[in-house]
Structure formats: structure tokens, C-alpha cells
C-alpha positions as CSV (number, residue, x, y, z in Angstrom):
1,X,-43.1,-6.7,-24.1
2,X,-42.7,-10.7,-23.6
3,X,-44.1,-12.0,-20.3
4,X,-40.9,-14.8,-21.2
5,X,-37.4,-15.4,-21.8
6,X,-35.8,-18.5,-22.9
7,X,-33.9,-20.1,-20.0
8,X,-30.9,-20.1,-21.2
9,X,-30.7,-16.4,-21.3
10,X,-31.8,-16.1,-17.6
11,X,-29.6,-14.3,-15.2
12,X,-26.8,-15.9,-13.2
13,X,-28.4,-15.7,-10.1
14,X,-31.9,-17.8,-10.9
15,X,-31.6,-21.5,-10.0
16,X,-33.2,-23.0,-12.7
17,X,-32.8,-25.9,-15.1
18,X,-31.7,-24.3,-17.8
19,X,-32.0,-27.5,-19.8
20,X,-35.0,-29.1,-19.1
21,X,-37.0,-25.8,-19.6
22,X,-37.2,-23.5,-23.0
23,X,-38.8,-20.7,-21.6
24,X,-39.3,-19.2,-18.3
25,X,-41.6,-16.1,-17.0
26,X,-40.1,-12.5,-16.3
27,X,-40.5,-10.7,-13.4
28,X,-42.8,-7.3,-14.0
29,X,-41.1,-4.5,-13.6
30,X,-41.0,-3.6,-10.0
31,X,-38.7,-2.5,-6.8
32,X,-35.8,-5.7,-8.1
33,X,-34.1,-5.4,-10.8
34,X,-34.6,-8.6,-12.8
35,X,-30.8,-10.0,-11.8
36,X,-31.9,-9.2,-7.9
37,X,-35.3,-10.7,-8.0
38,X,-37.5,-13.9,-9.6
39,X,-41.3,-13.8,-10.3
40,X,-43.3,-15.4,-7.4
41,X,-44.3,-18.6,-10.6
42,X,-41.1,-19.5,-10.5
43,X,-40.5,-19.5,-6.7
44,X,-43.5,-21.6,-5.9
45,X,-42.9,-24.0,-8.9
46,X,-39.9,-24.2,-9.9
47,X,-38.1,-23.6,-6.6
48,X,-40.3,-24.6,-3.5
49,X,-41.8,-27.7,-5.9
50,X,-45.0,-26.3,-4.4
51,X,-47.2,-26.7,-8.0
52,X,-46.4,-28.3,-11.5
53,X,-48.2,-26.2,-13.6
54,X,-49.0,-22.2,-14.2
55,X,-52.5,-23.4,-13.6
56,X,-51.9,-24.5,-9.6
57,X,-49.7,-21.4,-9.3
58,X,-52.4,-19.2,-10.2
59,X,-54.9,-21.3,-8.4
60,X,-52.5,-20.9,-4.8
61,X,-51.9,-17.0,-5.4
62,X,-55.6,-16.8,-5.8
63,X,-57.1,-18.7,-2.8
64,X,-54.4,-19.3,-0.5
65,X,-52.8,-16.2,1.6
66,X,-49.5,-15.6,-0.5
67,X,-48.0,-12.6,0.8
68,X,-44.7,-10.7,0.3
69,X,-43.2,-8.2,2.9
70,X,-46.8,-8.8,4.6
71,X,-48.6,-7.6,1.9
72,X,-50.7,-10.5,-0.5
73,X,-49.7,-10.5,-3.9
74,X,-51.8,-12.4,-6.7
75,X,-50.0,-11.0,-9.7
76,X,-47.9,-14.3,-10.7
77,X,-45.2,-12.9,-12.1
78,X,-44.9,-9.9,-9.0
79,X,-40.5,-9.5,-8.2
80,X,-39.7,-11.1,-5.1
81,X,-36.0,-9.8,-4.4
82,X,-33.0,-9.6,-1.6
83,X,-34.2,-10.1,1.8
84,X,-38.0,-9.7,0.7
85,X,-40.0,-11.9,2.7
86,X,-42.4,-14.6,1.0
87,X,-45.0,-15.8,3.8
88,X,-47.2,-19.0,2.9
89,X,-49.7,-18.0,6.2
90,X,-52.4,-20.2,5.8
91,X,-49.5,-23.2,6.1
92,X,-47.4,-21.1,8.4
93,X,-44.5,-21.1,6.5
94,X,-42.4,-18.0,5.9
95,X,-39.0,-17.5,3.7
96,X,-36.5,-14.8,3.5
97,X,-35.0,-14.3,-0.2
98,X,-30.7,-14.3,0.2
99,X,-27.5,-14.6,-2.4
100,X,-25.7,-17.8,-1.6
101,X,-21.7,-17.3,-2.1
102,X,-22.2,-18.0,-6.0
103,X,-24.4,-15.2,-6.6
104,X,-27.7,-17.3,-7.1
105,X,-31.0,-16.3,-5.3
106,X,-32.0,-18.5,-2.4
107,X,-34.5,-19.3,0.2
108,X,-33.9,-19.5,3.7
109,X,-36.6,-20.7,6.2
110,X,-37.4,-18.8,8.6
111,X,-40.3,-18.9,11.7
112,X,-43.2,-16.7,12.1
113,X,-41.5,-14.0,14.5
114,X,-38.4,-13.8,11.9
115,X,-41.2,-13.1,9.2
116,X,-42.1,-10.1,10.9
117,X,-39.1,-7.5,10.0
118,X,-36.6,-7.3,7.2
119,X,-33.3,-4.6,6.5
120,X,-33.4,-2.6,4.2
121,X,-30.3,-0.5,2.9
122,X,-30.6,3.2,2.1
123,X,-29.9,4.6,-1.2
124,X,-31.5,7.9,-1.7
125,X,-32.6,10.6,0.5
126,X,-35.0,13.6,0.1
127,X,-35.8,16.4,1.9
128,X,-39.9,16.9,2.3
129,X,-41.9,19.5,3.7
130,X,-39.1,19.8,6.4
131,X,-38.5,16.1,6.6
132,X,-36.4,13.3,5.1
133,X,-37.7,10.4,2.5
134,X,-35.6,7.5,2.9
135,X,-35.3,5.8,-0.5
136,X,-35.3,1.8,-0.1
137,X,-33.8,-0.6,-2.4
138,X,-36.9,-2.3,-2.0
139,X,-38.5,0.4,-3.3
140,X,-40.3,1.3,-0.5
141,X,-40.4,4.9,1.0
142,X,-39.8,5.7,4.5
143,X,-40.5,9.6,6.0
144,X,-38.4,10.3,9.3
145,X,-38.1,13.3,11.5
146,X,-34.0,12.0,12.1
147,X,-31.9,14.1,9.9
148,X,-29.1,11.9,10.6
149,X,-30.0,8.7,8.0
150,X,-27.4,8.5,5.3
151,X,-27.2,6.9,1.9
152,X,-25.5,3.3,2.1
153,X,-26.6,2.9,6.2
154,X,-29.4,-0.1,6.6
155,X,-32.7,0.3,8.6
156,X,-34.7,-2.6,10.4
157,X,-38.2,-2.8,9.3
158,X,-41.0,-3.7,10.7
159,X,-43.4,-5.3,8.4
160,X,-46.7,-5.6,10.8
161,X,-49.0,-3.3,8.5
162,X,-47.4,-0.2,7.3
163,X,-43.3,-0.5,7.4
164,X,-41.9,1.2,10.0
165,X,-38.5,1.6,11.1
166,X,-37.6,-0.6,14.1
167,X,-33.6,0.3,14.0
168,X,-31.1,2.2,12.3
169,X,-27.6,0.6,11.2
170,X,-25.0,2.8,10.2
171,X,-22.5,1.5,7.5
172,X,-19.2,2.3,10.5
173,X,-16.3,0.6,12.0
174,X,-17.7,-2.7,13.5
175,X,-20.8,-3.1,11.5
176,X,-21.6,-6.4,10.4
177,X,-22.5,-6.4,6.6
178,X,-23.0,-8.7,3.9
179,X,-21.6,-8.3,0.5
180,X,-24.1,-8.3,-2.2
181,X,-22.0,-8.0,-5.3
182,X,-18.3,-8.8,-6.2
183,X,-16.4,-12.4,-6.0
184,X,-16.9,-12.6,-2.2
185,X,-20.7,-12.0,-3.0
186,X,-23.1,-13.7,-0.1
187,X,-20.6,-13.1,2.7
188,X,-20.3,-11.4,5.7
189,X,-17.9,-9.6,7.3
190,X,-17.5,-6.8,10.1
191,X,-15.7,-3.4,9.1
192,X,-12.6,-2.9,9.6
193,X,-12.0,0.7,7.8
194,X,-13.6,2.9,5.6
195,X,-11.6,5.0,3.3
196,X,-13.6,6.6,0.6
197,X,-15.4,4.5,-1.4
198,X,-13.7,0.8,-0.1
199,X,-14.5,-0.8,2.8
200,X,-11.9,-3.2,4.4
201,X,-13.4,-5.6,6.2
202,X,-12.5,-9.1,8.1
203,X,-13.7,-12.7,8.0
204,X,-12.6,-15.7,9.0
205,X,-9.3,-14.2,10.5
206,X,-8.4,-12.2,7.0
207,X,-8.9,-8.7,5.6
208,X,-10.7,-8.4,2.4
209,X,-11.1,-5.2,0.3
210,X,-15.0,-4.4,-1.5
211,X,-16.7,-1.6,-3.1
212,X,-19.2,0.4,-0.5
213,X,-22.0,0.1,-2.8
214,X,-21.3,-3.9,-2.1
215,X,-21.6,-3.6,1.4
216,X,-25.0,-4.2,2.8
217,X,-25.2,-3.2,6.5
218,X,-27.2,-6.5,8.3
219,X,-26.1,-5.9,12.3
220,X,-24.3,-3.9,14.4
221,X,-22.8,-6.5,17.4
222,X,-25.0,-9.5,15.8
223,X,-26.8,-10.1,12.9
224,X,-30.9,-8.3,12.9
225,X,-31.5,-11.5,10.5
226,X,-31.1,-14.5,9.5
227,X,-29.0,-15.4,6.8
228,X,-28.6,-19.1,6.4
């Protein structure tokens, strides 16, 4: 399989030249798909400016402490996806990946305490050894003694060693979410109703209509991150 894809043929959501560059790495395969992630090569140089060449990259992710939801990554072409955090820790600065209103993947700045949790929505459970495994859309793998986690709800992480859940947000009336597909993609909102699988919900005084599977649950009477 090709490590590249010409850059015209990158997804929507990647803010790159398209002009200026033939080719351009892909992601390995990982917890993003590749429309909800980039590889960390193209974050570092083509986005944060941080290196000109494959060469620096690879020189940074191999000496400096690169590290994504807290844990370092080296592998240059490692997924870095919705509301992953990307921490730079030997220059203290800390991102959290977000979808502006266009659908394109962005960076938002972020201080060292922000760095230090991230949501993650729900979208699988299993039942172990008496237990529940809650399936991330990270990818990651949560095991809970609280029966009462449901698929499409949002959990705060903490990302301090091993992730472990901080807080629960259920996908109900009043929840804050932010809309991660669809033409009002990269907004929030706060529920209004929930009848099957739509969710009404209101912004800036009006009452908009999405898909549940669009709604991504970020707060309850405030939002858990930040977004802009």
C-alpha cells in the first residue's frame, strides 16, 4: 500500500495546498478514519510551519517529546483526529484537533491544564466478565462498573497516564453538542428534543434539525473544552 496520495485527491477536510504540492503522506491506519484525521508530518510541517522537510520532521518526533493524548508517538505518519490532543512538552505547547464550520481539520491552542482531558463520544458497548467496555471513537477502550453508559453519550477523559473517565455526558434535553457532520458541521448547539434518530437543537436564537450520529455531546451547562 502507498505511504502517499497526490494532493489533489486529499480529503475535504485537510488544509493543504493542493497546488503547490504533488503528493502528500497518508495517515496509517489507525483509530481516524483518514477524512477525520491527518498524519502528525503533515501537522508539524505543513500546518504548524514547525519543519520544511520529512528530514526535520523525523528529526523532532525522534528527539523532542511529541506526544498525542499524552502518549509519545514517533511514527510520522501516526492519525492525529477529532479532539485528539497533540502536546509539543519540551516547548510547552499543546493543541486540540477541531472541524471549523467548513469541515476542514484545525488546531486550536490550548494551555497545559486544557491538555490534560479530552471527550470522547460513545459508540459501542460490550458486556465483559460482568462489566461494560465502552467503545471510543478514538479507538480507545474504557471498562466501567456503570451500566448506565449508552451509545451516542460523551465521556470526559482524563489523559494523565492511563485514560480514565473524569465525567459522563448524556446525549439529553439541554446538552451542549457540536455537530461533526452535515452542512451545519463545526457548530454547536444545545438540545432542544430528541425524537428517534433527529435531534432538534438551537443556536443563535433558531432551531435546526441534524442526524444523532452528528451530534457530538461536548457539555452539559458549559462546554468541558475548548473549541475555538
Amino acid at each position: 500500500m502507498s505511504e502517499h496520495l497526490k494532493s489533489y485527491f486529499a480529503p475535504k477536510s485537510w488544509k493543504v495546498k493542493k497546488k503547490y504540492v504533488k503528493f502528500i503522506s497518508k495517515p496509517n491506519p489507525g483509530p481516524h478514519s483518514i477524512g477525520m484525521s491527518l498524519p502528525l508530518n503533515v501537522i508539524i510541517r505543513d500546518i504548524l510551519g514547525y519543519a520544511k522537510s520529512m528530514k526535520e520532521v523525523k528529526f523532532i518526533l525522534k528527539n523532542k517529546n511529541v506526544a498525542v493524548d499524552g502518549v509519545r508517538r514517533r511514527d510520522s505518519r501516526f492519525p492525529v483526529g477529532l479532539f485528539d490532543v497533540l502536546s509539543f512538552n519540551e516547548t510547552n505547547e499543546y493543541f486540540r484537533v477541531i472541524l471549523d464550520t467548513k469541515g476542514k481539520i484545525e488546531l486550536v491552542k490550548i494551555d497545559k491544564q486544557e491538555s490534560s482531558h479530552k471527550i470522547c463520544k460513545i459508540t459501542g458497548k460490550t458486556a465483559v466478565k460482568g462489566k461494560v467496555q465502552l467503545n471510543l471513537n478514538d479507538g480507545k477502550n474504557i471498562v466501567t462498573d456503570d451500566p448506565q453508559y449508552k451509545v451516542g453519550d460523551a465521556v470526559l477523559l482524563a489523559l494523565d497516564g492511563k485514560a480514565k473517565i473524569r465525567e459522563k455526558i448524556s446525549l439529553d434535553k439541554g446538552t451542549i453538542i457540536y455537530l461533526t457532520d452535515g452542512k451545519h458541521i463545526g457548530e454547536t448547539g444545545k438540545v432542544v428534543d430528541i425524537i428517534g434518530n433527529r435531534i432538534l437543537y438551537k443556536t443563535n436564537e433558531a432551531v435546526v434539525e441534524t442526524l444523532k450520529e452528528a451530534a457530538f455531546p461536548v457539555g452539559k451547562d458549559k462546554l468541558l473544552v475548548k473549541l475555538e
